[in-house]
N, C-alpha and C positions, 0 to 999 in steps of 0.2 A: 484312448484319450485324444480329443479334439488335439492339433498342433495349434499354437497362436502366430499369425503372420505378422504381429505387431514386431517391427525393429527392435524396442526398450518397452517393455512390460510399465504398466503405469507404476506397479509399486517402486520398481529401480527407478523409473524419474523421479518421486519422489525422496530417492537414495540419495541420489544424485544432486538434487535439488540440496538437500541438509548438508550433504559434503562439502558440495559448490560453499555452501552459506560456510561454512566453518571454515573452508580456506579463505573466504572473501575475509570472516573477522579476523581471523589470526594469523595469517600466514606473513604480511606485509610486519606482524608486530616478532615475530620470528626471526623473519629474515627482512630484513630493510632494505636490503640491496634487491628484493623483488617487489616493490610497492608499484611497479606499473602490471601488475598481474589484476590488479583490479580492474582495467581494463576491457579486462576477460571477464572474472566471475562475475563483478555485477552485472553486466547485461545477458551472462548465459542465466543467470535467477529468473527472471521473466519467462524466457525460450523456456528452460525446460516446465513451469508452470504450463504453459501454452499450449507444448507437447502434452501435458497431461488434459488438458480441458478437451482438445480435439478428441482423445481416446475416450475420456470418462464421463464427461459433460453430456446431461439429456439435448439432444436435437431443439429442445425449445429454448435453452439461453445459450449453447453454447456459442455461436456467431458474438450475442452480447458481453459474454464475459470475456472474449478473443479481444475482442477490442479495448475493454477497460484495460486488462494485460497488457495490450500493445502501449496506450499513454501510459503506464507505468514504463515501460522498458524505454521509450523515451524520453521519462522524466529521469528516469535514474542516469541515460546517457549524457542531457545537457547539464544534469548536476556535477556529475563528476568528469566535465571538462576543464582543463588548466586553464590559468589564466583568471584577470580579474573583473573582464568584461562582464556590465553586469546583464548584457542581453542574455546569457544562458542561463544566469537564474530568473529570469524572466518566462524566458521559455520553458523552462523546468517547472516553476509555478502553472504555466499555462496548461502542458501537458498532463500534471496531476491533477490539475481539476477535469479534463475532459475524464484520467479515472474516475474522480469522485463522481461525477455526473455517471458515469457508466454505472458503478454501484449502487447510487440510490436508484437507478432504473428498476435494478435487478431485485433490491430488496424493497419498490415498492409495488414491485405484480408478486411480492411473495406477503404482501404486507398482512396481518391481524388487523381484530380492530385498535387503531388506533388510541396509545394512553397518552394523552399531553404532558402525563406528569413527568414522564423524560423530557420535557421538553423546557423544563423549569432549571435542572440542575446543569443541560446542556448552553443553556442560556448563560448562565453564569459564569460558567466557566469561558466558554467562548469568548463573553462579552471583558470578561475579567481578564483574561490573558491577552486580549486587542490593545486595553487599555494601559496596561503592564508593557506590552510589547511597541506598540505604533511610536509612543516618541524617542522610538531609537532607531526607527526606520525611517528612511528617506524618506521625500514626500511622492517622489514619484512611485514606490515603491507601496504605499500604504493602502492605494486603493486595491490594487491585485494583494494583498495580503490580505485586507477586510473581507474580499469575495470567497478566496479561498478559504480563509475559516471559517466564513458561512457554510460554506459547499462541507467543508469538514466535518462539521458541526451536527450537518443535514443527515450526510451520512450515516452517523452513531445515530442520531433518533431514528431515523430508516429499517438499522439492523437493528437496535432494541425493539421494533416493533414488527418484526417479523415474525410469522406463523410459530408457536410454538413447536417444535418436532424434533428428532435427533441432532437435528446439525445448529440449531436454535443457539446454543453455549457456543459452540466452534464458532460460527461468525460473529457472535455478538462480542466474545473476546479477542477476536482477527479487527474488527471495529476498531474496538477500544485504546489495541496495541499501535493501529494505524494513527488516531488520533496523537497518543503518547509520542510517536515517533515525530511525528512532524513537530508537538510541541517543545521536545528537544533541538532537533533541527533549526528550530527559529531563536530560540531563548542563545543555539550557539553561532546561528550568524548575524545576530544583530544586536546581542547583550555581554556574553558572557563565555569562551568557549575555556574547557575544563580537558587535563588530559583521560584518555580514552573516550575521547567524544564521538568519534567514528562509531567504537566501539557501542554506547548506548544508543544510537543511531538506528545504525544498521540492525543489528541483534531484534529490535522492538520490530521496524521495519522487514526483515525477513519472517519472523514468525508471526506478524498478522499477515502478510500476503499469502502464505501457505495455509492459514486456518481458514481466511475466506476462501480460496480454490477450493479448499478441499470440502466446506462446509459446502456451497453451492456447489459443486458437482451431484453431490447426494440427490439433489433435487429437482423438478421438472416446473417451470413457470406456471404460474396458472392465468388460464386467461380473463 
């Protein structure tokens, strides 16, 4: 049998990756006096994604998905910096959309033909939740949230209209979960925040980044 010269085998990053996530939710609700270990897991969630894209990922997007990865692991760091300054959620917003951009890249050299009828029910919601949302947002604050929910928004209709094939469900529910996450995310910093909010948070947000990884790796762009 062949020997592997790989460091960590992709399946154990992906161990690793689910561990990391289940100490990042629950370990700060465990033990309180470790709440700056967050620190730590959330930004190794990315890394080891990343470690997995370099191994698994075909030659033709890999470089593109490195990078939507990368604006994640920086949007997750200027999110969860202390303090009330609100340049780092700025930057945090800024950061996730160059992901979002990076994804619709990716799902739209994988695209089908195009149904617009996603495009009706994504409308709605989007435009529903702006409307819901914005007058609780600053003003400075409302254009970069209008962009980004477009860019979000774009996204899901992106990966709903991706080729259909094995990995088709895997991302289009890694989508969906991503969209869910951020709509959490805003409903609790600028309406309403609920205990275990972290909690519904992260959890959505961790298991769409890992369905989309794992869905694109499967597959090789097309040109």
């Amino acid at each position: 049998m062949e020997k592997s010269n790989k460091f960590i085998s992709a399946k154990n990053l992906i161990i690793l990756y689910i561990v990391d996530g289940l100490l990042n939710l629950f370990l700060t609700y465990l033990f309180p006096d470790l709440k700056d270990t967050r620190y730590i897991t959330k930004p190794l969630l990315m890394l080891l994604l990343m470690a997995y894209v370099v191994q698994e990922a075909d030659s033709s997007l890999r470089k593109a998905l490195l990078i939507t990865l990368f604006f994640s692991l920086l949007g997750d760091i200027f999110l969860m910096l202390p303090g009330t300054n609100p340049l780092y959620f700025q930057l945090g917003i800024l950061a996730f959309l160059g992901s979002q951009i990076g994804y619709i890249n990716l799902f739209f050299k994988q695209r089908d033909s195009i149904m617009y009828l996603f495009l009706v029910p994504i409308l709605i919601y989007v435009g529903g939740f702006l409307a819901f949302l914005l007058p609780h947002v600053k003003p400075m604050l409302q254009i970069p949230i209008i962009v980004y929910g477009l860019a979000l928004g774009s996204m899901l209709f992106f990966a709903l209209n991706r080729k259909k094939d094995s990995s088709y469900n895997q991302v289009a529910l890694g989508a969906l979960l991503f969209v869910g996450s951020d709509s959490i995310l805003a409903v609790l910093k600028f309406y309403y925040a609920f205990q275990g909010n972290s909690l519904a948070v992260m959890s959505t947000y961790i298991a769409a980044q890992l369905l989309l990884t794992l869905g694109l790796c499967k597959l090789q762009i097309r040109n």
